[in-house]
N, C-alpha and C positions, 0 to 999 in steps of 0.2 A: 498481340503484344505479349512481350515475353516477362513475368513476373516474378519474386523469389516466392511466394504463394501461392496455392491454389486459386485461382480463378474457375468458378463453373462457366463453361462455355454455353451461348446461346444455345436454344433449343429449336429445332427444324419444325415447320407446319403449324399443325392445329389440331385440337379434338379428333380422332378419328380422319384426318388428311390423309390422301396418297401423295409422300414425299420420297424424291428420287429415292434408288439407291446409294447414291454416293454420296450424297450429305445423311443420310440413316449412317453410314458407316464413317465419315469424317468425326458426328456428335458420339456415337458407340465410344472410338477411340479415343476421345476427348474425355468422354462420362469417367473410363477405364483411369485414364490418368490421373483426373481428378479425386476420384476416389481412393486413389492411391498415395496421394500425394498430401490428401486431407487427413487420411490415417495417422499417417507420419509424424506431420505437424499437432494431432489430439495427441496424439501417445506425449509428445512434447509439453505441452498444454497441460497436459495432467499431472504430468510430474511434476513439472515448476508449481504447479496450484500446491501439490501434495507438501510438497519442501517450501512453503511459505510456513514462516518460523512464529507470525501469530495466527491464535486460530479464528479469530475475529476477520482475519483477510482470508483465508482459504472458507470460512463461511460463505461470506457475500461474492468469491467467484465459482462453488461449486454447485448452484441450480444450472449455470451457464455452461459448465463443463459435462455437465450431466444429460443436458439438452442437448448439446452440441453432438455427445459421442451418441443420446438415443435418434436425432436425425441421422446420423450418418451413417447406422445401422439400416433406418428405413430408406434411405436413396439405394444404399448398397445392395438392398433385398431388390430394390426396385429393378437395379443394372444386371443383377443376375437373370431378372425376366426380360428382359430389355436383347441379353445375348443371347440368351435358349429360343425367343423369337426370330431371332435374327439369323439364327443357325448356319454358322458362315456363310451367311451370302444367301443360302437357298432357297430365295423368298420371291412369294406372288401378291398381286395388286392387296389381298385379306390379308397379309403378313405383314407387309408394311402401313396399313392401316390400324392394325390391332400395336404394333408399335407406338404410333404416333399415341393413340388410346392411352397406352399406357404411361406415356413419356407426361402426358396434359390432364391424365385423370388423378383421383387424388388417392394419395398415399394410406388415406385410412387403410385399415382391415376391419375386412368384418367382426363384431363383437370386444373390438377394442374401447378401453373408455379410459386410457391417461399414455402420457408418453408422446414420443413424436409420432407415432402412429395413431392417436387420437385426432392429430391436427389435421384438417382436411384441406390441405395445398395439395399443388401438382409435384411432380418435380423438380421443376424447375426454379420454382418458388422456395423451397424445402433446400436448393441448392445456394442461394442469393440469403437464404436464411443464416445458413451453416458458414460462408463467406462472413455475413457482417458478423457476427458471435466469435469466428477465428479472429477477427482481425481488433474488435473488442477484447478479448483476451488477452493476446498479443500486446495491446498498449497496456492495460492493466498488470500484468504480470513480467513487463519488461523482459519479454522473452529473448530479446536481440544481446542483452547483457548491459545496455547502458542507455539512460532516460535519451530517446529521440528529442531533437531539439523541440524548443516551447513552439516556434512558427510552426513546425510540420503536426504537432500535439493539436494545436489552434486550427490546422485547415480539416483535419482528419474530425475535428468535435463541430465545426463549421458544416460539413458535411452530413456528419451525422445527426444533429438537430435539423438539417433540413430533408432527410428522409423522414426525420418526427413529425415534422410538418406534412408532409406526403401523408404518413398515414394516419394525422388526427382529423385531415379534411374526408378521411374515408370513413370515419366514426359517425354512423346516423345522428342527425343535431341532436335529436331531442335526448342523447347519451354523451355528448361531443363534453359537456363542463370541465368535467374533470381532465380527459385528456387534453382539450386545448391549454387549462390551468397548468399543467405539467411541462409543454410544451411554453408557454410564456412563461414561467420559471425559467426553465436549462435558456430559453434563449435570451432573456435578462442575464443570468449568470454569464452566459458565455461574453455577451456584448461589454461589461464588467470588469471579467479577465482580459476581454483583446485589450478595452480602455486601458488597463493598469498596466498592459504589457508596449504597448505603444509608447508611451508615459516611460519607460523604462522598469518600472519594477518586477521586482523578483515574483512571478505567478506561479514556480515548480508548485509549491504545497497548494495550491489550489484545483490544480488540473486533474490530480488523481479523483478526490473525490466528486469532479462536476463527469468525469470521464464515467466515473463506474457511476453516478447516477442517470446519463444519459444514457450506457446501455442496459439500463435493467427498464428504462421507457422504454427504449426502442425495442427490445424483446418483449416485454408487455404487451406492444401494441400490438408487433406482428403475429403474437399468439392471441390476443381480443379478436384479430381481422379472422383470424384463421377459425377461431370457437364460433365465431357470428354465421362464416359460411358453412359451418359445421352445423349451428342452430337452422339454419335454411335448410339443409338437406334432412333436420328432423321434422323440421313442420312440415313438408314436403311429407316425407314418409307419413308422418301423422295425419294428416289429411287423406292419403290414399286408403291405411289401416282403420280409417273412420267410416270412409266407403265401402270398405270391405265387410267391416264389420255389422253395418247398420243393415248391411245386405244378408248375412248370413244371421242377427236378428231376428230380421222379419220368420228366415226361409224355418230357425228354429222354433221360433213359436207356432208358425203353421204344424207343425211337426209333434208338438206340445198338443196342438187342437187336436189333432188327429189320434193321438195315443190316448186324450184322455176321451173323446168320443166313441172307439173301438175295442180299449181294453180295461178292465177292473181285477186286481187296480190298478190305478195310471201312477206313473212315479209325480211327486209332488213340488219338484225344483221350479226356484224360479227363473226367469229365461231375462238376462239382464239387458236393458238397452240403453246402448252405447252413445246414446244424443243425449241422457240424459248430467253427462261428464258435463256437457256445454262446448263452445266453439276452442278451435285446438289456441293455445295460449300462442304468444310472439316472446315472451320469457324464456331467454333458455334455463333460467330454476325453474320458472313454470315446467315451461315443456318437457326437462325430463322427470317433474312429476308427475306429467299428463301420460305419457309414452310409459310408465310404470301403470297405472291407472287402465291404459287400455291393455298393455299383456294380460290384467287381473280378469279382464272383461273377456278375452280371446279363451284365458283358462275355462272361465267359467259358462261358456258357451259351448267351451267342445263336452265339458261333463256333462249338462243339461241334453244336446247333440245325443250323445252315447248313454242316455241315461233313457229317454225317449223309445228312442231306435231300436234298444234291445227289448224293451217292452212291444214293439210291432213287429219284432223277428220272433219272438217266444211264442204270440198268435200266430203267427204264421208257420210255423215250426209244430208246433198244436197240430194246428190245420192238416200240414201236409203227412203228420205220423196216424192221424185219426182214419185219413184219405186210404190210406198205404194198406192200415190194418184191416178195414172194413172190406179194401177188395181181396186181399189176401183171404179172409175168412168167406168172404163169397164164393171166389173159386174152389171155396175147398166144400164148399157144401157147407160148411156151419154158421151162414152170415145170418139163416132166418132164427138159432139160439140167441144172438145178441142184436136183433134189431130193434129190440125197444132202447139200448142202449146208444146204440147206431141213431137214431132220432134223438134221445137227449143231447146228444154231440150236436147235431146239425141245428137246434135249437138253440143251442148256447152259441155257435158259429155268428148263428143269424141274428142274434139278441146285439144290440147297442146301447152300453158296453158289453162285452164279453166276456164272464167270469173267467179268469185264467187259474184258479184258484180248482172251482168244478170242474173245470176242461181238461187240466192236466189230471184229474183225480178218475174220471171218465175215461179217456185217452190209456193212462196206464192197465186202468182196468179191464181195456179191450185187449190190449198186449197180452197181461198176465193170461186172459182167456184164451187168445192164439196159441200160448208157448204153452198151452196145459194140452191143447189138440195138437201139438205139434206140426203146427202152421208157422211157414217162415214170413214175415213180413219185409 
């Protein structure tokens, strides 16, 4: 159906789907329009916001016009990957499957943390987002030039309290209070206004402000649905980064036993573990103070890690320069001057822990005696 608006058109397949080519290329050209068409209409959008003459109204619609243009930037990046996949046509069963991927997977970027690319929607989603936010704006800002009648104001707020409804039955109960509270507000209100307007009375000065209170719910909620699935995909990560962690734990304090068994002296860090945080939070404040908490722990492991290891590579590095010197001064004839020295080394080799202290001092002193005979090692 043909609209004076952008409409995001439906989206082909699923997750990772092999979808024909001919609907991959009907939704491409759809995407392309749309994106083009939505441009247009924000550029509009904006302006009329900016040229609202109190700044009390251009307050309460510029988070919306701000979201609006940062989704539109992120579907747009999305559609530029969307063609360079697509690469006119010249695509195999992986091509249009990494499409579909892309189309259903979510919009984050990595290391993002505000903005539409912090919301973890698909596209599709991100699209139906961008739609109800124009079209909120649109009645708030009288972008047509002149107030839409009260009945078509009335089915347009009808509608949009019962997407509220939609998404405060998707609010976990035990969170659900306050947004069902919000939700039986606007739809009292509204039921209110239709009463008064049935009745005959004048409702104009009513509808703006149940209008712009209804979409800053409804943008709320779909950004709470979006943070929620956003928190699932960090406890997720945080549970895996737990397993990881507790594993490379263990493998560093063996590692800790081992250095400080073998060499003197052993470095003295503590090797942190990771179970001792407790189990990953369901909080997303928790959680991204937990997910703080364990990068602290992942730092502090790779030091402890590289703080260890070079203390079993400097023995070992000992070792193999002691090795090197002794044969060199054999072959040359001069090993039986330095073998009572030759034994001190192989002593301290064999001692647990290992002075690395005498060893290097030992060590060098074999060298300095090689480089005086002009022995290469």
């Amino acid at each position: 159906m043909t609209t004076q608006y952008a409409v995001a058109p439906p989206a082909p397949g699923s997750l990772g789907a092999d979808v024909a080519d001919r609907e991959l290329l009907a939704y491409l050209d759809a995407m392309l329009r749309w994106r083009d068409r939505r441009r247009t209409e924000l550029s509009a959008l904006d302006q009329a916001a900016m040229e609202l003459a109190d700044p009390k109204d251009r307050a309460a619609v510029t988070p919306d016009v701000t979201l609006s243009m940062a989704l539109w930037q992120a579907v747009a990046d999305r559609v530029e990957l969307l063609v360079a996949t697509w690469d006119s046509g010249r695509v195999g069963e992986s091509e249009r499957r990494r499409i579909t991927t892309l189309v259903w997977g979510t919009l984050e970027q990595p290391g993002s943390h505000g903005g539409a690319q912090a919301l973890a929607v698909s596209l599709p989603e991100a699209c139906r987002l961008s739609d109800s936010l124009a079209s909120s704006l649109r009645s708030r800002l009288r972008l047509d030039g002149s107030d839409p009648d009260v009945a078509g104001r009335l089915r347009s707020l009808r509608q949009q309290v019962e997407r509220i409804a939609d998404q405060v039955a998707l609010v976990p109960e035990s969170r659900r209070g306050s947004a069902a509270a919000v939700y039986e507000e606007l739809d009292g209100r509204l039921d209110d206004v239709e009463g008064r307007a049935r009745r005959g009375a004048d409702v104009g000065g009513l509808l703006g402000p149940l209008e712009s209170r209804a979409a800053s719910a409804e943008r709320d909620l779909i950004v709470a649905a979006s943070a929620r699935a956003h928190a699932k995909a960090d406890h997720a990560q945080a549970t895996r980064e737990v397993a990881e962690l507790t594993a490379r734990g263990e493998a560093v304090r063996a590692l800790a036993g081992r250095a400080r068994t073998l060499v003197s002296p052993a470095p003295t860090l503590g090797v942190p573990d990771v179970t001792q945080l407790g189990p990953v939070p369901a909080d997303p404040d928790e959680l991204t103070a937990y997910l703080a908490r364990l990068a602290r722990v992942d730092r502090a492991l790779r030091v402890a890690q590289g703080s260890y290891a070079e203390a079993l590579a400097r023995r070992e590095e000992l070792a193999l320069r002691a090795r090197s010197v002794h044969e060199a001064l054999a072959g040359s004839g001069a090993g039986a001057a330095m073998s009572g020295l030759a034994e001190q080394v192989q002593a301290l080799l064999d001692a647990r822990p290992t002075d690395l202290t005498r060893l290097e001092a030992l060590v060098q002193a074999q060298e300095a005696f090689a480089r005086t005979m002009g022995v290469a090692t």
